[in-house]
N, CA, C and O atoms as a GROMACS GRO file, in nm:
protein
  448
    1UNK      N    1   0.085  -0.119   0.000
    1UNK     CA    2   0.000   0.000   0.000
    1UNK      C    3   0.089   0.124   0.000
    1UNK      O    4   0.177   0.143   0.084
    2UNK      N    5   0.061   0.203  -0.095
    2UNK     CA    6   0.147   0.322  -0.098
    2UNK      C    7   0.046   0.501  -0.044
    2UNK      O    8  -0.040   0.556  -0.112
    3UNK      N    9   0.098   0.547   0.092
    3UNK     CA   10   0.083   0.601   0.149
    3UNK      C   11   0.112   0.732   0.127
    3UNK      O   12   0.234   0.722   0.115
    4UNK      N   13   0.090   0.834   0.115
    4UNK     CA   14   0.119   1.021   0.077
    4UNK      C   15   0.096   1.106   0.143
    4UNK      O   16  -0.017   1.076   0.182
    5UNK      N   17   0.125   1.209   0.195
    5UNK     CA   18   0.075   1.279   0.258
    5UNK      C   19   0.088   1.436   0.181
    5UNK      O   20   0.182   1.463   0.107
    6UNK      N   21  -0.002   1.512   0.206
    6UNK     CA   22   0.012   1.650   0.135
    6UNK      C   23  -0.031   1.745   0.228
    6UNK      O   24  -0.113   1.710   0.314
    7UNK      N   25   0.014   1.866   0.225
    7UNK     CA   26  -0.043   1.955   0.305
    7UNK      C   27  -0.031   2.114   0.222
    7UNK      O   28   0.056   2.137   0.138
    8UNK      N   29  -0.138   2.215   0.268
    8UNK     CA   30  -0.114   2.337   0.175
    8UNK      C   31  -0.199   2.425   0.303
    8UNK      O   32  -0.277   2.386   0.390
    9UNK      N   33  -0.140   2.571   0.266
    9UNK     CA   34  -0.218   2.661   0.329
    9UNK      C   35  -0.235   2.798   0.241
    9UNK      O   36  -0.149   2.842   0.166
   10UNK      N   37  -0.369   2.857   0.266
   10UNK     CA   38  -0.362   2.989   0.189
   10UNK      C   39  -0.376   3.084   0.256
   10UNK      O   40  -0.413   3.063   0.372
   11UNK      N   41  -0.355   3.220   0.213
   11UNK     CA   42  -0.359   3.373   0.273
   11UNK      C   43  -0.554   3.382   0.188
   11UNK      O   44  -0.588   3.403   0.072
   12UNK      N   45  -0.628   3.356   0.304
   12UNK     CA   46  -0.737   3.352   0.240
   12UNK      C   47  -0.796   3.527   0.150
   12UNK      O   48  -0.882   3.523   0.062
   13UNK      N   49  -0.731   3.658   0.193
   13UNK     CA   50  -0.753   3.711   0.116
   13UNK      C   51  -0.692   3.803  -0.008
   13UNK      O   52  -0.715   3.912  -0.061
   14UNK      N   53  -0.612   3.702  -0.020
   14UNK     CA   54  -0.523   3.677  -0.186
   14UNK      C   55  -0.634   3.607  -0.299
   14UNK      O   56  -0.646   3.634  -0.419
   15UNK      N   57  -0.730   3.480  -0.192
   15UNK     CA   58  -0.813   3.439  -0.276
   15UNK      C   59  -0.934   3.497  -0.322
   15UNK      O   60  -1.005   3.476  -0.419
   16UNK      N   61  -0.938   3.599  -0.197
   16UNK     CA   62  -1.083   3.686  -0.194
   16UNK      C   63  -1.066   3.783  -0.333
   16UNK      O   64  -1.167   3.824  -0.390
   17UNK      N   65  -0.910   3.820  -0.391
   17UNK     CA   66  -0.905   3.885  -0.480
   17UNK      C   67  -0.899   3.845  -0.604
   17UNK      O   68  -0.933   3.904  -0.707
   18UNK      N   69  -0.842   3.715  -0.585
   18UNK     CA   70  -0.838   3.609  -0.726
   18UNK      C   71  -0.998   3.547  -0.807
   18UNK      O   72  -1.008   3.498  -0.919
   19UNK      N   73  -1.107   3.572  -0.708
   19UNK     CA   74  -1.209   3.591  -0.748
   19UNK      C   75  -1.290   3.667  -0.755
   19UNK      O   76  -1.404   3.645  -0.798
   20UNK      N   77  -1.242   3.784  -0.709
   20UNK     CA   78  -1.318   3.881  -0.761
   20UNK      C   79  -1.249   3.968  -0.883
   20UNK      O   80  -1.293   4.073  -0.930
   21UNK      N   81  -1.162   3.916  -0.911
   21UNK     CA   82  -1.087   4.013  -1.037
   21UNK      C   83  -1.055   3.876  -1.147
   21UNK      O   84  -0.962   3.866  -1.228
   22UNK      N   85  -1.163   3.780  -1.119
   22UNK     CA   86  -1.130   3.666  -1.208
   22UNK      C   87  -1.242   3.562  -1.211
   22UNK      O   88  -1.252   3.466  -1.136
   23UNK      N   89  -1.342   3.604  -1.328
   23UNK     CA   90  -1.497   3.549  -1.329
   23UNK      C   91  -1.462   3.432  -1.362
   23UNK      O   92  -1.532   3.367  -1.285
   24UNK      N   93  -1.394   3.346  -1.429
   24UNK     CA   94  -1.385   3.241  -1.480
   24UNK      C   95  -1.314   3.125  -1.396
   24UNK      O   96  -1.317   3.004  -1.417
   25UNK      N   97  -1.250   3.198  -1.294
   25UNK     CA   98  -1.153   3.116  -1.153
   25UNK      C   99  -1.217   3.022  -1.128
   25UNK      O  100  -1.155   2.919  -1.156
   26UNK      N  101  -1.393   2.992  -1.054
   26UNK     CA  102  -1.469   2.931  -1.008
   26UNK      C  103  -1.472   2.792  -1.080
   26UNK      O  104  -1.447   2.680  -1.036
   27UNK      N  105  -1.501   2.824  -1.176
   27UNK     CA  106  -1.556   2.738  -1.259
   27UNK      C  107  -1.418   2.663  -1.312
   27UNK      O  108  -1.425   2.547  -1.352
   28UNK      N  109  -1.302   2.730  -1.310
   28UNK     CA  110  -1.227   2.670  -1.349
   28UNK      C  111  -1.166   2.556  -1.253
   28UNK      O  112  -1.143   2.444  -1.299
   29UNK      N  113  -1.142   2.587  -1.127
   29UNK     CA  114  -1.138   2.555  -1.038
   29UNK      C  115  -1.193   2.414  -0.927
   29UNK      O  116  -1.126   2.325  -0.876
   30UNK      N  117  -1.357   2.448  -0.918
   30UNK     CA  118  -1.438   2.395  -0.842
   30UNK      C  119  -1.548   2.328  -0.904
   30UNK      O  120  -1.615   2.403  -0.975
   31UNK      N  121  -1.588   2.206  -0.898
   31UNK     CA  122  -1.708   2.131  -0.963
   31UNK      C  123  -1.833   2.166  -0.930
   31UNK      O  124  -1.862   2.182  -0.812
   32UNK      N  125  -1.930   2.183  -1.034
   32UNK     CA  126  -2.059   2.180  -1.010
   32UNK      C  127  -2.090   2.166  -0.914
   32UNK      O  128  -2.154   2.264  -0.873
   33UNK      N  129  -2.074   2.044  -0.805
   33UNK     CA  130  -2.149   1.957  -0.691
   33UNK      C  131  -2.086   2.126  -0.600
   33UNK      O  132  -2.169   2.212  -0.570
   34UNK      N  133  -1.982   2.140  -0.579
   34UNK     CA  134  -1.872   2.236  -0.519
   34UNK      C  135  -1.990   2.359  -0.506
   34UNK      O  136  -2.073   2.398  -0.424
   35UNK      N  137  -1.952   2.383  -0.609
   35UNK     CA  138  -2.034   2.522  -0.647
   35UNK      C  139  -2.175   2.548  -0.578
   35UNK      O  140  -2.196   2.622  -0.482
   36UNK      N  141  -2.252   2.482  -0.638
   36UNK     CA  142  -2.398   2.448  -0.543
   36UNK      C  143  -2.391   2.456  -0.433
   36UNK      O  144  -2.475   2.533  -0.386
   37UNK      N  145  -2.272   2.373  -0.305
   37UNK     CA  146  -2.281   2.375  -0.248
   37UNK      C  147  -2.259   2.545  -0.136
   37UNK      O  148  -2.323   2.607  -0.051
   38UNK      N  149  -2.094   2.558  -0.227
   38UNK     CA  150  -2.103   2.704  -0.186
   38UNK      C  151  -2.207   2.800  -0.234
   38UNK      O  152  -2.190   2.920  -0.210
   39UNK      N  153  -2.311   2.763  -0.298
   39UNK     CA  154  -2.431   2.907  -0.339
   39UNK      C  155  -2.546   2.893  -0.207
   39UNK      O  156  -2.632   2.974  -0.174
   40UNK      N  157  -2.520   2.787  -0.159
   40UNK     CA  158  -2.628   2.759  -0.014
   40UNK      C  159  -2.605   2.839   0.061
   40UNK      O  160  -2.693   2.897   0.124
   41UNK      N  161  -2.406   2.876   0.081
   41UNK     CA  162  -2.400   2.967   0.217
   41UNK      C  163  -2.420   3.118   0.198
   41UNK      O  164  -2.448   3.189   0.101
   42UNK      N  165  -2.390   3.148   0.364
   42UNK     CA  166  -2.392   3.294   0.322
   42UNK      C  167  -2.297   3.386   0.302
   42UNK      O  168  -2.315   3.495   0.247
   43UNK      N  169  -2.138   3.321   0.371
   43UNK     CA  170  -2.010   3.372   0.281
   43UNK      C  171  -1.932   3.206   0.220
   43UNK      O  172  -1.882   3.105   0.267
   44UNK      N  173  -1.950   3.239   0.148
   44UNK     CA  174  -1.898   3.110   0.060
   44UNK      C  175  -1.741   3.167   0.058
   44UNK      O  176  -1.677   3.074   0.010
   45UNK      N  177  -1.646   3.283   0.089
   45UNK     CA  178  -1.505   3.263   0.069
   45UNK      C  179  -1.449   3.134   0.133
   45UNK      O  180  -1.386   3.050   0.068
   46UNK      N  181  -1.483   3.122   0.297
   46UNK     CA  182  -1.428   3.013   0.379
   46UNK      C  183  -1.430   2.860   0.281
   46UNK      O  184  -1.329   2.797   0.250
   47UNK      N  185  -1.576   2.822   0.244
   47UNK     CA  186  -1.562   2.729   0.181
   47UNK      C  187  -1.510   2.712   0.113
   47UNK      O  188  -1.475   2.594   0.107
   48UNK      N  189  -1.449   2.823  -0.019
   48UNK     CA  190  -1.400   2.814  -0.162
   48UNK      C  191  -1.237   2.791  -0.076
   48UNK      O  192  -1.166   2.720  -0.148
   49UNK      N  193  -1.174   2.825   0.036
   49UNK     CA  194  -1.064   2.864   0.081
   49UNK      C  195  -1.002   2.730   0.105
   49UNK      O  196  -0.887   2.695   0.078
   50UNK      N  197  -1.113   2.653   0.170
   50UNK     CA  198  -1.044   2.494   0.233
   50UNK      C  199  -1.055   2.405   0.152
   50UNK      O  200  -0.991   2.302   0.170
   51UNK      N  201  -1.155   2.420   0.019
   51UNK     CA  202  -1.153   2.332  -0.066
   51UNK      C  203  -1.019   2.364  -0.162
   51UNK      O  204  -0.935   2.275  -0.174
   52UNK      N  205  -1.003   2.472  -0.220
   52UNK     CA  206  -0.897   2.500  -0.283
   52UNK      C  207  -0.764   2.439  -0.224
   52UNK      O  208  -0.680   2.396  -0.303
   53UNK      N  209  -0.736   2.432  -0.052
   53UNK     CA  210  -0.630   2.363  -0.010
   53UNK      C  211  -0.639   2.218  -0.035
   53UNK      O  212  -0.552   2.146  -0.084
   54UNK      N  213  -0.739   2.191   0.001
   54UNK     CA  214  -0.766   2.055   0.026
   54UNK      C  215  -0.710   2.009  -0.138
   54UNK      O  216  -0.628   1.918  -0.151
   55UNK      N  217  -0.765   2.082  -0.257
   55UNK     CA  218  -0.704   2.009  -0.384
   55UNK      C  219  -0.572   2.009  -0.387
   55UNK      O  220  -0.502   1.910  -0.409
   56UNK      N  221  -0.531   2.129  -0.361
   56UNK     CA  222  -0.368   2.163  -0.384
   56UNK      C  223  -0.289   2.079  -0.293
   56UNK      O  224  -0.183   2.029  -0.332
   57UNK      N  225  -0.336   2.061  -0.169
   57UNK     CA  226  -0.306   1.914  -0.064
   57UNK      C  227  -0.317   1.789  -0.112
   57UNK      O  228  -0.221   1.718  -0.083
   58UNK      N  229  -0.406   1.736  -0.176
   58UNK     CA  230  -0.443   1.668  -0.299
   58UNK      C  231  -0.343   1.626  -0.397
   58UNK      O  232  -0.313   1.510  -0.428
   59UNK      N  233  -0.291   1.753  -0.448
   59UNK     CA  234  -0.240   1.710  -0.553
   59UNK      C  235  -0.067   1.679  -0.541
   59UNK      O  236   0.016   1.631  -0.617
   60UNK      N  237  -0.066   1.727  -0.425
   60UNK     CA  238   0.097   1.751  -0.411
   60UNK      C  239   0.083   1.618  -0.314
   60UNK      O  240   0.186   1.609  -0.248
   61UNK      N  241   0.017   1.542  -0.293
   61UNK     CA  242   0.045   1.404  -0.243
   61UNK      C  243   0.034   1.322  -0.355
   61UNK      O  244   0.069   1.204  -0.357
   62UNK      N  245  -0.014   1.380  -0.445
   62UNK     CA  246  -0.067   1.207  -0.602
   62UNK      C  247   0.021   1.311  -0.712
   62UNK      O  248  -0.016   1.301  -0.828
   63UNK      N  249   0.139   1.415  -0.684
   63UNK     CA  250   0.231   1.479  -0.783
   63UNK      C  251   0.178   1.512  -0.877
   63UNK      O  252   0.212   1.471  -0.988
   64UNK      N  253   0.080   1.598  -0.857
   64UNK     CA  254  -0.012   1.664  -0.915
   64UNK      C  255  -0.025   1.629  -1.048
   64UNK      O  256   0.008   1.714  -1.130
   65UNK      N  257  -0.074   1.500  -1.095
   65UNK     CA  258  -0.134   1.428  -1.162
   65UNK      C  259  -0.261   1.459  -1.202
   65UNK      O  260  -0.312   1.394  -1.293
   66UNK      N  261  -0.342   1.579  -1.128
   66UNK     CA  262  -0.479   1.563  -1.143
   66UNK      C  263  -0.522   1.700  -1.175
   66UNK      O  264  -0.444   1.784  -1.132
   67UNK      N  265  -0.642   1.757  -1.250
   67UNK     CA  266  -0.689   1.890  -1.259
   67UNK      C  267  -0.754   1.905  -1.142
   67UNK      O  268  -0.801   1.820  -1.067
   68UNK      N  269  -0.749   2.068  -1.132
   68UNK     CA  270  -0.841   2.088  -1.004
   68UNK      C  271  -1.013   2.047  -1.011
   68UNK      O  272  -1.089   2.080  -0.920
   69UNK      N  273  -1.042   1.997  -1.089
   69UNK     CA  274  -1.205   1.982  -1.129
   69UNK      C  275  -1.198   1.822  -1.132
   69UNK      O  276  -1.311   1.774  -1.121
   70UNK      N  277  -1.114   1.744  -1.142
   70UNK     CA  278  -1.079   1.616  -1.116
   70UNK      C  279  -1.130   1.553  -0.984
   70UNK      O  280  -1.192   1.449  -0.960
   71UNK      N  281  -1.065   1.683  -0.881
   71UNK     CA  282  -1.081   1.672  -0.737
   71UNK      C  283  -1.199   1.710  -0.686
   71UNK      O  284  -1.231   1.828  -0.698
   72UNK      N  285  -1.278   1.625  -0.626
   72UNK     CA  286  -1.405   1.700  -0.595
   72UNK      C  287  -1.394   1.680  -0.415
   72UNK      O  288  -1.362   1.574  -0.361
   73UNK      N  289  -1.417   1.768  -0.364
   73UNK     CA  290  -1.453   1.793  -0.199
   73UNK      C  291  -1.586   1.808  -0.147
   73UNK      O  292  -1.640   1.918  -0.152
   74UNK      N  293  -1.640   1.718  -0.102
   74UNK     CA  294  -1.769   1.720  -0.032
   74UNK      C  295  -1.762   1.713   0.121
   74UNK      O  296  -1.666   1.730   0.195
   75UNK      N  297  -1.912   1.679   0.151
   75UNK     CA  298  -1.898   1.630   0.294
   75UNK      C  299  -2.007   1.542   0.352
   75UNK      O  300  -2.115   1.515   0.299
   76UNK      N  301  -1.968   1.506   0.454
   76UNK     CA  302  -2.107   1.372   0.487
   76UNK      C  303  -2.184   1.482   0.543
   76UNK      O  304  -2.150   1.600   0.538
   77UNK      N  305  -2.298   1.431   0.602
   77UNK     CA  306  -2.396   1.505   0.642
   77UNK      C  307  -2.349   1.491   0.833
   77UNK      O  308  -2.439   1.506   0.916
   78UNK      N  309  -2.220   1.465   0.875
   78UNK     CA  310  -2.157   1.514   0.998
   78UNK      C  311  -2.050   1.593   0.990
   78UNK      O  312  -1.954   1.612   1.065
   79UNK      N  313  -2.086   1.638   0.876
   79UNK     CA  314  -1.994   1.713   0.811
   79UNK      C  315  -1.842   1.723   0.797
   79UNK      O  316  -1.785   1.828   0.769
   80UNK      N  317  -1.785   1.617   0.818
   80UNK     CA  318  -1.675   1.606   0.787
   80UNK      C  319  -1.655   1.587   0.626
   80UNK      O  320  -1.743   1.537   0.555
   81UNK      N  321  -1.544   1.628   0.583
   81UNK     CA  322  -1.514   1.613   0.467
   81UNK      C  323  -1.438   1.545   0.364
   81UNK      O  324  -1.317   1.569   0.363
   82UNK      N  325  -1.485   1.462   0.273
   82UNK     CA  326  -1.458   1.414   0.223
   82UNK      C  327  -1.399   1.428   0.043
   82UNK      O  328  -1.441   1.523  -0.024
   83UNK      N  329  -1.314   1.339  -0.010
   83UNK     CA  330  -1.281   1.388  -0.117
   83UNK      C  331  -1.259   1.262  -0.248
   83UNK      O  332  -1.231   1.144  -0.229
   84UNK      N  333  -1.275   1.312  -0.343
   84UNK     CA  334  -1.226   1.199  -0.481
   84UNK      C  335  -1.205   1.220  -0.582
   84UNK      O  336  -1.265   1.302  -0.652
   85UNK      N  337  -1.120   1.156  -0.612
   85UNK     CA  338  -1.023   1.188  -0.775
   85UNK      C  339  -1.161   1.123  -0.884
   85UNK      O  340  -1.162   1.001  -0.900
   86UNK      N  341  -1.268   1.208  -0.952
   86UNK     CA  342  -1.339   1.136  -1.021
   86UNK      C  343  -1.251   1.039  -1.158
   86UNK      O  344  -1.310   0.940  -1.202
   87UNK      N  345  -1.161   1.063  -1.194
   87UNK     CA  346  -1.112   0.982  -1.276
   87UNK      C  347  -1.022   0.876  -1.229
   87UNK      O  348  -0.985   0.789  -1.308
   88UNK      N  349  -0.985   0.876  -1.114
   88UNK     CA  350  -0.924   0.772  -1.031
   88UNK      C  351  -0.980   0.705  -0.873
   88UNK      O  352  -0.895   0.685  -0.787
   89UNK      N  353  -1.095   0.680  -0.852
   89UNK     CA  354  -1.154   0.654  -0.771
   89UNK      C  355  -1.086   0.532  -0.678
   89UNK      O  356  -1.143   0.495  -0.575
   90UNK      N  357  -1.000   0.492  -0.708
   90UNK     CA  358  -0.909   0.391  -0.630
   90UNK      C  359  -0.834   0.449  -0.515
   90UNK      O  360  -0.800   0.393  -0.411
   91UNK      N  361  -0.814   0.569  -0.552
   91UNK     CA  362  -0.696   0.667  -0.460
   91UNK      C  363  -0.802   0.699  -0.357
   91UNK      O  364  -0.899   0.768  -0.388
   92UNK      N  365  -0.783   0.636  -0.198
   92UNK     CA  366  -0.882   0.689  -0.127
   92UNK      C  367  -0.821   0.769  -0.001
   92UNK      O  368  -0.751   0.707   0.079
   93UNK      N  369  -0.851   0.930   0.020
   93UNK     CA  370  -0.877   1.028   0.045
   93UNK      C  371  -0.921   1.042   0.201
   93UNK      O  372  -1.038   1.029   0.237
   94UNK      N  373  -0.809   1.071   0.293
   94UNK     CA  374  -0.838   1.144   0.414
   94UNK      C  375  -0.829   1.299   0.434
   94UNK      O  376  -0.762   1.357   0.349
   95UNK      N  377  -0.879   1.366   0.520
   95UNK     CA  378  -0.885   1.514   0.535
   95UNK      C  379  -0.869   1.605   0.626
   95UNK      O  380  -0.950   1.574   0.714
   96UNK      N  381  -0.804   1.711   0.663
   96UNK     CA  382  -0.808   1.778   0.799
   96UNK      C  383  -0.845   1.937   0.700
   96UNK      O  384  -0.776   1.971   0.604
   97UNK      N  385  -0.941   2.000   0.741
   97UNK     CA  386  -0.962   2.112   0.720
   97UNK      C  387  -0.988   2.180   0.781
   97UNK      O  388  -1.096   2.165   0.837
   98UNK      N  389  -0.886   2.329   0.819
   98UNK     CA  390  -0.976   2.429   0.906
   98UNK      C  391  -0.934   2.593   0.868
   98UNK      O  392  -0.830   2.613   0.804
   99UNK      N  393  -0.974   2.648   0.889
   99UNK     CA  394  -0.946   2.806   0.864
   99UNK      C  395  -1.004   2.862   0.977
   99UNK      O  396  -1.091   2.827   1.056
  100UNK      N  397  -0.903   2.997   0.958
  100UNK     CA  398  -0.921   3.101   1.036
  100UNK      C  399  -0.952   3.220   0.985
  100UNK      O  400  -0.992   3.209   0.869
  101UNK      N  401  -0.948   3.395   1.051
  101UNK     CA  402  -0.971   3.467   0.977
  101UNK      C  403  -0.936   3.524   0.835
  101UNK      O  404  -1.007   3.584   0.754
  102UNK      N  405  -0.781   3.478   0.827
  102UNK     CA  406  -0.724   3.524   0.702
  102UNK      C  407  -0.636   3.393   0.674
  102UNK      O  408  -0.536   3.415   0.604
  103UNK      N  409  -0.653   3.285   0.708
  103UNK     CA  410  -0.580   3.154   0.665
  103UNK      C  411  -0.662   3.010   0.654
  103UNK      O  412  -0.732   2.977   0.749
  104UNK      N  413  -0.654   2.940   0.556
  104UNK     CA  414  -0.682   2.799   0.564
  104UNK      C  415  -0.590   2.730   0.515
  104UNK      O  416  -0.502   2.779   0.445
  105UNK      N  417  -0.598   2.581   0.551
  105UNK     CA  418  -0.495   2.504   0.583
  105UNK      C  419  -0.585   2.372   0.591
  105UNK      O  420  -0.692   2.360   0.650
  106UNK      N  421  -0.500   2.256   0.501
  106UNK     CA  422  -0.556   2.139   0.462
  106UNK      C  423  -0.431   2.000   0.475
  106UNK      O  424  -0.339   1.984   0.395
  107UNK      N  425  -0.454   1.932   0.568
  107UNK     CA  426  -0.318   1.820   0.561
  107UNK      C  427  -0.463   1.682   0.471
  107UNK      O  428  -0.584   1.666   0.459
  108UNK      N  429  -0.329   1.618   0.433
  108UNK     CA  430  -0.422   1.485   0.382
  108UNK      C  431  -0.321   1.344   0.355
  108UNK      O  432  -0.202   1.349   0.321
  109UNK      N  433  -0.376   1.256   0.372
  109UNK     CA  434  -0.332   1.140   0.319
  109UNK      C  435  -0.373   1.106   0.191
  109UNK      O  436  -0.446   1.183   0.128
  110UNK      N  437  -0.327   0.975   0.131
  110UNK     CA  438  -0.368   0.916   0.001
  110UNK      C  439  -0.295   0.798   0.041
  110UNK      O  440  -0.182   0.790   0.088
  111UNK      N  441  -0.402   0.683   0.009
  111UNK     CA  442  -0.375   0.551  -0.016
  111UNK      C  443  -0.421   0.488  -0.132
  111UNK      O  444  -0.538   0.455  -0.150
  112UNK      N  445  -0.338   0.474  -0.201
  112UNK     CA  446  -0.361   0.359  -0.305
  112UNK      C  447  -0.336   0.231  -0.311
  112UNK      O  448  -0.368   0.166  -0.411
   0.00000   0.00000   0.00000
């Protein structure tokens, strides 16, 4: 079993500017399921902040092999969060996500 670990953190409002001076970021970025989910809240930056780590955590454990829309981040309904490579569904996906006022930060495993 081959084991990975990745970790990433962002200056969450570097991102606050990367989407607002960049209509196409979202979409480029974050999946449908994603999206929806952030249009439920009522500041969707936090969410867009830990998912964005969580890929880039993601990817720098599977050597970034994967697009960011590849990676999809959800969550159970205890809300912990969960994640999957839709084109590689074998690679299975642990998560630590949390943010603060101006930082989020994502560690993760990968087992294949």
């Amino acid at each position: 079993m081959d084991i990975k670990l990745g970790t990433d953190i962002l200056y969450i409002p570097r991102l606050k500017k990367i989407i607002k001076n960049n209509e196409s970021f979202i979409k480029r970025v974050y999946t449908e399921k994603e999206i929806e989910l952030a249009n439920k809240l009522t500041n969707s930056l936090y969410f867009y902040a830990t998912r964005f780590t969580a890929k880039e955590a993601i990817m720098k454990a599977t050597d970034c092999k994967y697009d960011f829309r590849e990676i999809e981040i959800l969550k159970e309904k205890s809300g912990k969060p969960t994640a999957r490579i839709t084109t590689n569904p074998d690679i299975k996906i642990e998560l630590s996500l949390s943010y603060d006022n101006d930082y989020a930060i994502c560690f993760c495993t990968t087992k294949k």
